[in-house]
C-alpha positions in Angstrom: 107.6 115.7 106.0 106.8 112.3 104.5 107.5 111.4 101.2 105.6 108.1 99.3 104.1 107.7 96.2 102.0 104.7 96.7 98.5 105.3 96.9 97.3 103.1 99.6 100.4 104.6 102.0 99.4 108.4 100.8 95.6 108.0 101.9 96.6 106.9 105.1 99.4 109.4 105.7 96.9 112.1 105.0 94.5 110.5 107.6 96.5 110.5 110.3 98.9 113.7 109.2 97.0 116.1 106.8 95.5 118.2 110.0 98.7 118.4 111.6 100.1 121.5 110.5 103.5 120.3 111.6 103.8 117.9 109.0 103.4 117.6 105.6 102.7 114.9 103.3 104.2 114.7 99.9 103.3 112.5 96.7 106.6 112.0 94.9 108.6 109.0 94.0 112.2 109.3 96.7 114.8 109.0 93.6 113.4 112.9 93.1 115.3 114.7 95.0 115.6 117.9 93.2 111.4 117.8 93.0 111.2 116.8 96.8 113.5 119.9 97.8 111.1 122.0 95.4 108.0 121.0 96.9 109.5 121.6 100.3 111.0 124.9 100.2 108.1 126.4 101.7 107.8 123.8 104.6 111.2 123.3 105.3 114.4 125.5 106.0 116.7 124.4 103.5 119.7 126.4 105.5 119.2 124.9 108.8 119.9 121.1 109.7 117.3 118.5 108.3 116.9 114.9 109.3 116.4 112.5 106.1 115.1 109.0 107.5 115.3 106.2 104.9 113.5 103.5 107.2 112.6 99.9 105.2 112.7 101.8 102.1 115.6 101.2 100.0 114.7 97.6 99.2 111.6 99.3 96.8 114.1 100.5 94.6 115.7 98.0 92.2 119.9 97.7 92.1 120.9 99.9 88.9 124.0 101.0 87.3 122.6 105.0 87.2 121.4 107.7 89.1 118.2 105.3 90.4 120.4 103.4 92.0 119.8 103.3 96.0 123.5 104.2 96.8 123.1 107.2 94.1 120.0 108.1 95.3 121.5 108.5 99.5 124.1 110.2 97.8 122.2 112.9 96.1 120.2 113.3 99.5 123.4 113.6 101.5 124.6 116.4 98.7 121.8 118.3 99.2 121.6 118.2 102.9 122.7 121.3 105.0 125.7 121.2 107.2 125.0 119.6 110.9 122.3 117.9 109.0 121.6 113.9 109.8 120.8 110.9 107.7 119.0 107.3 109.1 119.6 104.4 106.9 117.5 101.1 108.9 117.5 98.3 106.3 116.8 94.3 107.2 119.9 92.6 105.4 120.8 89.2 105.1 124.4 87.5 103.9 121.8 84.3 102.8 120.7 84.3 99.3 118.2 81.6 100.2 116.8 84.2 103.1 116.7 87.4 100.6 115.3 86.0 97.8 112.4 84.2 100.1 111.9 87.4 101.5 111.3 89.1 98.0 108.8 86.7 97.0 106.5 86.9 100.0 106.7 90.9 99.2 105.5 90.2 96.0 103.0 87.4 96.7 101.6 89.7 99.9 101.4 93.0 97.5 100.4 91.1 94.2 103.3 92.0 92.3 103.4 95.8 93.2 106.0 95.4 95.4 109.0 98.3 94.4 106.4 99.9 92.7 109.1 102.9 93.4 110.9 101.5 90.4 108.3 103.3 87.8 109.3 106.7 88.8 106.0 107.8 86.7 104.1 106.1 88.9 
């Protein structure tokens, strides 16, 4: 199951896995995680061990004092994980302020600004 909801990423997830009836592609923003598990009950089996793989993802959602807050939002997954379940968290870090913040802006030059577009969760 693969969950995005930017457009560009969507059409080309259901190019490559819409026919694949051993996937499934869903358009939803990843701070849902009540809507995600909704959307899935049908494809997944909530009461057997799932794999949640957060892979160069986190950095699209903006540092908050709530429940939109990365940390909440791998917290809420983990909660709602079944037993024997697993979680991959692969995030390019830096200690360098200079490095991070360079980084950032050639995201947003490269996307034109839409870079953590995940942090309009209308979108």
């Amino acid at each position: 199951m693969y969950v995005d909801n930017d457009p560009m990423v969507l059409a080309h997830a259901e190019t490559y896995l819409d026919d694949n009836e051993n996937t499934m592609v869903v358009n939803l923003d990843m701070r849902r995680t009540q809507e995600i598990r909704k959307a899935t009950s049908d494809f997944l089996n909530w009461d057997e061990p799932i794999a949640a793989l957060f892979v160069s993802v986190l950095h699209c959602i903006p540092d908050t004092e709530d429940e939109n807050d990365p940390a909440a939002v791998i917290r809420a997954v983990a909660e709602q994980l079944p037993a024997g379940s697993y979680m991959v968290i692969c995030q390019l870090v830096s200690d360098d302020e200079k490095v991070r913040d360079g980084v950032t802006q050639l995201m947003r030059d490269a996307t034109e600004g839409r870079w953590a577009a995940y942090a309009n969760p209308t979108r």
